[in-house]
KEVO-530212 format. One record per residue: residue in one letter; residue number from 0; x, z, y of N, C-alpha, C, O in turn. Coordinates in nm, 4 decimals, decimal comma, always signed. Atoms other than C-alpha are relative to their C-alpha. Layout:
! KEVO-530212
  r    k      n.px      n.pz      n.py     ca.px     ca.pz     ca.py      c.px      c.pz      c.py      o.px      o.pz      o.py
  A  NUM         X         Z         Y         X         Z         Y         X         Z         Y         X         Z         Y
...
***
This chain:
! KEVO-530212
  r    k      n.px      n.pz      n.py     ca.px     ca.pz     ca.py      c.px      c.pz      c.py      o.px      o.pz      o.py
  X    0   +0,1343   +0,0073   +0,0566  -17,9833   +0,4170   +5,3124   +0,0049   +0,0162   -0,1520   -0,0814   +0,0802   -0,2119
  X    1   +0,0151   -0,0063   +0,1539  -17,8743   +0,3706   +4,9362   +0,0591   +0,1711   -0,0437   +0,0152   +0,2269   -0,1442
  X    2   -0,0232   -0,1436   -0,0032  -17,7273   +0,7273   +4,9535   -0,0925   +0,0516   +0,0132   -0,1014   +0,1385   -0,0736
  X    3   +0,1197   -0,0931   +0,0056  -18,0496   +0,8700   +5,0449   -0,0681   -0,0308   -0,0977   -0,1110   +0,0723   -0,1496
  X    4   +0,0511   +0,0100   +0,0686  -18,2110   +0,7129   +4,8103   -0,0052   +0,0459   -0,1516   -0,0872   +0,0719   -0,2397
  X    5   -0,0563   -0,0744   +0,1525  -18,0329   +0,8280   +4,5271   -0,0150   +0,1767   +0,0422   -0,0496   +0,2683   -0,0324
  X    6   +0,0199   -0,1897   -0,0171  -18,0420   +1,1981   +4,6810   -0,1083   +0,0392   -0,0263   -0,1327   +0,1339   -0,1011
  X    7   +0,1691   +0,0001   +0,0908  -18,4342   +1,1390   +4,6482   -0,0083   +0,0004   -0,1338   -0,0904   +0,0843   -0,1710
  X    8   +0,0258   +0,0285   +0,1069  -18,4074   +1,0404   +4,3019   +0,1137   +0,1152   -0,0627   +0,1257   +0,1377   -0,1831
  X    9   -0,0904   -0,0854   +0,1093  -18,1393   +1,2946   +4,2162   -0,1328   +0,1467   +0,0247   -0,1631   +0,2154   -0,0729
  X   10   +0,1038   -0,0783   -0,0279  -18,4265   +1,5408   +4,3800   -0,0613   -0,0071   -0,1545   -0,0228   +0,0405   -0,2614
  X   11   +0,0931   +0,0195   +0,0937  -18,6646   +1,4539   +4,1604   -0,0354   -0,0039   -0,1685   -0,1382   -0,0026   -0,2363
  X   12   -0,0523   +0,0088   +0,1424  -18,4684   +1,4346   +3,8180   -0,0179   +0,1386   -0,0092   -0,1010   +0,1956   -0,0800
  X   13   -0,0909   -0,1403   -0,0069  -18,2989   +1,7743   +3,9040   -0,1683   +0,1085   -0,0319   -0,1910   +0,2106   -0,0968
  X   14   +0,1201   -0,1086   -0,0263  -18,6717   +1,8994   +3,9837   -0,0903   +0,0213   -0,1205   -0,1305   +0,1313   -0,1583
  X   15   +0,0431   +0,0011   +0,1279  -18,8392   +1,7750   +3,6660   +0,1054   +0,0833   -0,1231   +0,0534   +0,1692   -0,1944
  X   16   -0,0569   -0,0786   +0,1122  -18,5848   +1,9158   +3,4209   +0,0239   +0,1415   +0,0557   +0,0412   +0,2277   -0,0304
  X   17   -0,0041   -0,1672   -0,0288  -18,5542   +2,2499   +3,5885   -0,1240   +0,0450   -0,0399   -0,1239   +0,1475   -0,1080
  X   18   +0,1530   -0,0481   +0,0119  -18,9588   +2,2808   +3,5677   +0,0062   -0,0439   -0,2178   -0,0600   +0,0306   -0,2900
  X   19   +0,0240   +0,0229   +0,1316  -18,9225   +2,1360   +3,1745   +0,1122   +0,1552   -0,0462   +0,0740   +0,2326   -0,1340
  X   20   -0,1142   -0,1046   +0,0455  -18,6091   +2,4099   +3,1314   -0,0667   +0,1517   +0,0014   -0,0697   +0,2374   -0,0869
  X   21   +0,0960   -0,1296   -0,0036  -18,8139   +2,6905   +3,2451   -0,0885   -0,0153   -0,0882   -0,0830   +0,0428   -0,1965
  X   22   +0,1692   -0,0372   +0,1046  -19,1614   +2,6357   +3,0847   +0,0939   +0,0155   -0,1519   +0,0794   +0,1219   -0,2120
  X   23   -0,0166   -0,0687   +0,1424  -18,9727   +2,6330   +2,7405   +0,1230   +0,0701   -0,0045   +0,1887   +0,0691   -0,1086
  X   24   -0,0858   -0,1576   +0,0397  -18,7103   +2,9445   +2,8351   -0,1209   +0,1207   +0,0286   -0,0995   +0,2419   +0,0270
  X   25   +0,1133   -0,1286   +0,0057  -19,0652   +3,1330   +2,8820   +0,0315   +0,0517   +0,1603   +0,0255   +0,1730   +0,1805
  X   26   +0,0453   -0,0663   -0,1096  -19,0428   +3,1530   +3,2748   -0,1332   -0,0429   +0,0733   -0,1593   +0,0031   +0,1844
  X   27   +0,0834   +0,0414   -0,0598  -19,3544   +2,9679   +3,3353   -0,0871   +0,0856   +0,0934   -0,1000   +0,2037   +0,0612
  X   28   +0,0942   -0,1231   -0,0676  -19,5900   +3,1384   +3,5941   -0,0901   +0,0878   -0,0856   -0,1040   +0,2072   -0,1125
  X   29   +0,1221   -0,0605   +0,1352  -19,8491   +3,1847   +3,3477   +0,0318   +0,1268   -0,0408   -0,0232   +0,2336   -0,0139
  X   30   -0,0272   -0,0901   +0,0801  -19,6459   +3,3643   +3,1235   +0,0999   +0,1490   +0,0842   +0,1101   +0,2525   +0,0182
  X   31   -0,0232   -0,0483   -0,0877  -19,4622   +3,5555   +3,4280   -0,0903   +0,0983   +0,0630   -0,0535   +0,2069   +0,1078
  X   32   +0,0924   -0,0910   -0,0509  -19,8022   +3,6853   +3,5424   -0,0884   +0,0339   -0,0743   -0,1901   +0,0870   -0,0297
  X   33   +0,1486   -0,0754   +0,0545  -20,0174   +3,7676   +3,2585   +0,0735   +0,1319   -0,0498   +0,1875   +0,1757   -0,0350
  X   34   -0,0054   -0,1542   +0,0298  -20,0337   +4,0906   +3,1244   -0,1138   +0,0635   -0,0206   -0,2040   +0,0168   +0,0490
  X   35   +0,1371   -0,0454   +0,0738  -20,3177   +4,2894   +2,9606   -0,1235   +0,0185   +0,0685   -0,2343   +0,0130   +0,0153
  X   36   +0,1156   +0,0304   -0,0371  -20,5238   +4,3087   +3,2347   -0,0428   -0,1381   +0,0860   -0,1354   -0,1457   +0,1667
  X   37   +0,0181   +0,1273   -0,0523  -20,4843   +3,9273   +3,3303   -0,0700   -0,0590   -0,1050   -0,0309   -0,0415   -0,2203
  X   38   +0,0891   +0,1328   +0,1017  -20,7500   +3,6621   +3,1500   +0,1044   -0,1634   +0,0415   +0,0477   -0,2569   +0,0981
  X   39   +0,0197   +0,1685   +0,0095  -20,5415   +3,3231   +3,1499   -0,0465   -0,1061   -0,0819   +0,0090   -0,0875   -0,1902
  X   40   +0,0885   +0,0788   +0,1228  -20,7238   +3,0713   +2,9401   -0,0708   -0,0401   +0,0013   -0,1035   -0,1550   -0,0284
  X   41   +0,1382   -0,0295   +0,0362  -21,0024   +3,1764   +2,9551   -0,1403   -0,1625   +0,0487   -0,2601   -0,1504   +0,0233
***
C-alpha cells in the first residue's frame, strides 16, 4: 500500500514539473497551435 502511494505521488510531481518544463521551453498548446490565422486571446 505505501508503495502505491508514493507511485501516486511520484505521478503527480513528475506530472506537474513536466507541464511547468514545457510551458516555459515554449511547447505549450497555445503556442503549438496558433499561427496567423488562429485568434488565441482574444
Amino acid at each position: 500500500m505505501r508503495a502505491m502511494l508514493a507511485a501516486f505521488a511520484a505521478i503527480v510531481v513528475i506530472s506537474i514539473g513536466a507541464s511547468e518544463f514545457l510551458d516555459r521551453a515554449g511547447f505549450s498548446s497555445a503556442e503549438q497551435a496558433s499561427s496567423s490565422s488562429v485568434r488565441l486571446g482574444e
